[in-house]
C-alpha positions as CSV (number, residue, x, y, z in Angstrom):
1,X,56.0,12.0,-66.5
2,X,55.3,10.6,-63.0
3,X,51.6,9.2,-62.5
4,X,48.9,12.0,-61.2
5,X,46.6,10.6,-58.9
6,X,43.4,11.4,-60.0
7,X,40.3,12.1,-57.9
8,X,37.5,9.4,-57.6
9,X,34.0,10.2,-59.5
10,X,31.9,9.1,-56.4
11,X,32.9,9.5,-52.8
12,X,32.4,6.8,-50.1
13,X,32.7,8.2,-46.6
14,X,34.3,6.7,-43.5
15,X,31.0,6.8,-41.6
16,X,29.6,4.3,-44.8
17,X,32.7,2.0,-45.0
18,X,32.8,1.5,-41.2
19,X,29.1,0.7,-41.4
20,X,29.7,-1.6,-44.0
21,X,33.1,-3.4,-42.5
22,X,30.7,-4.2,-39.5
23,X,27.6,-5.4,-41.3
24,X,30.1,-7.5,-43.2
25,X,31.8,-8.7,-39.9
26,X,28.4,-9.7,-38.9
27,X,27.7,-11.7,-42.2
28,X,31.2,-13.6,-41.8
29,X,31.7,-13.1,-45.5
30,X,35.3,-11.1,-46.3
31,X,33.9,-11.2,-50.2
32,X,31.0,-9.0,-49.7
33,X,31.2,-5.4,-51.3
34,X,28.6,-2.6,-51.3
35,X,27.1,-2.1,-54.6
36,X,25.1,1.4,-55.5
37,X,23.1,1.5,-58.2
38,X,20.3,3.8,-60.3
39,X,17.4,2.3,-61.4
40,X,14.2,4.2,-63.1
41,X,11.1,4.1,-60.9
42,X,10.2,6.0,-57.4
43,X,8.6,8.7,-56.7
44,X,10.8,11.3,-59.0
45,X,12.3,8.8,-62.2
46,X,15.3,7.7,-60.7
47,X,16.0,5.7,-57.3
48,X,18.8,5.0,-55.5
49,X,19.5,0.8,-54.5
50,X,22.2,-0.5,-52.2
51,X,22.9,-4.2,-52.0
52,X,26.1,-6.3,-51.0
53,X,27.4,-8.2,-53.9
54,X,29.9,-10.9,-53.7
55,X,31.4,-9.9,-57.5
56,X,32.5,-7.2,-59.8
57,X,31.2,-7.4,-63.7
58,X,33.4,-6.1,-66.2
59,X,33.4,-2.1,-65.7
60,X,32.7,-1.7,-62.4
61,X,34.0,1.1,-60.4
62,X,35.8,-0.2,-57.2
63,X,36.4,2.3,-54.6
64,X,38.4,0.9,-51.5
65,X,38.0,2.6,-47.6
66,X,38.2,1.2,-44.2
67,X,39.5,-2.2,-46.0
68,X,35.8,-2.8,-47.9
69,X,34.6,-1.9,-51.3
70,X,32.2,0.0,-53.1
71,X,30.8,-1.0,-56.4
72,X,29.3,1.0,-58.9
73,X,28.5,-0.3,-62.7
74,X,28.9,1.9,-65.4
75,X,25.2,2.8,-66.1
76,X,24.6,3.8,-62.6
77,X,28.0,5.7,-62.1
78,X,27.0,8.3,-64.9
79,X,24.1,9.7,-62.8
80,X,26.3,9.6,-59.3
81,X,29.4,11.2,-61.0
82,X,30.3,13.9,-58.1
83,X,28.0,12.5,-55.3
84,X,28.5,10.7,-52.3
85,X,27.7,7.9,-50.5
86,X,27.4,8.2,-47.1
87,X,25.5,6.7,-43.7
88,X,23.9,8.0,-41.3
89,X,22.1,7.2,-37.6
90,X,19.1,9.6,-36.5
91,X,15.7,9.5,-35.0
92,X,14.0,8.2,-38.3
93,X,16.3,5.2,-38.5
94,X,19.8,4.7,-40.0
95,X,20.7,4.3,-43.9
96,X,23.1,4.3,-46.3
97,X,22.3,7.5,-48.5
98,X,23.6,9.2,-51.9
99,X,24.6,13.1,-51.6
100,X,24.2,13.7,-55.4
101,X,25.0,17.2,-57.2
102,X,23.5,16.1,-60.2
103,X,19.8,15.4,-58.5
104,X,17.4,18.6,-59.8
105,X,14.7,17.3,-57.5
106,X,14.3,14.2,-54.8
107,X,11.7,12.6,-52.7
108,X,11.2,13.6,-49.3
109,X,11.9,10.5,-48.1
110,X,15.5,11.0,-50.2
111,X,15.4,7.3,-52.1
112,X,14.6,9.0,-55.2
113,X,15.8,11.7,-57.6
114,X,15.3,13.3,-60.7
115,X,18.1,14.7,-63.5
């Protein structure tokens, strides 16, 4: 039985792991990764966090593009199964963002969600 490759529970775009490669470029640290993560509070229950971490803890989902990585711990992953992480440049400013089909409501300004 030959190995299926099966899809990834969160997406991480180009446009967000070109962003990243440069903002790690500009910190001169290779070991950096892009962790997303949930954490109650915000103006709906849940909001969104992004950090660059230098680790991965025990259960961590690693997704690899453009030669960086994504992180996303267990807890976190269950409410951004399906979504996407993405980044984006416009006239209010750029950020890192999560496209997530499991949201039932969000903020306006987009940081926070609701299940």
């Amino acid at each position: 039985m030959s190995a299926v490759e099966t899809a990834m529970p969160i997406q991480f775009t180009e446009a967000a792991a070109k962003k990243v490669k440069s903002l790690i470029a500009e910190e001169q640290n290779p070991n950096l990764k892009l962790r997303v993560y949930v954490t109650g509070g915000g103006c709906s229950g849940f909001q969104y966090g992004f950090t660059f971490d230098e680790k991965c803890n025990p259960g961590d989902m690693e997704i690899e593009k453009e030669g960086v990585l994504l992180v996303v711990d267990p807890m976190s992953l269950q409410y951004l199964a399906g979504g996407t992480v993405n980044y984006e440049e416009g006239l209010q400013g750029s950020r890192f963002f999560v496209d997530n089909p499991n949201a039932t409501t969000t903020c306006g300004c987009g940081a926070s969600f609701s299940i």
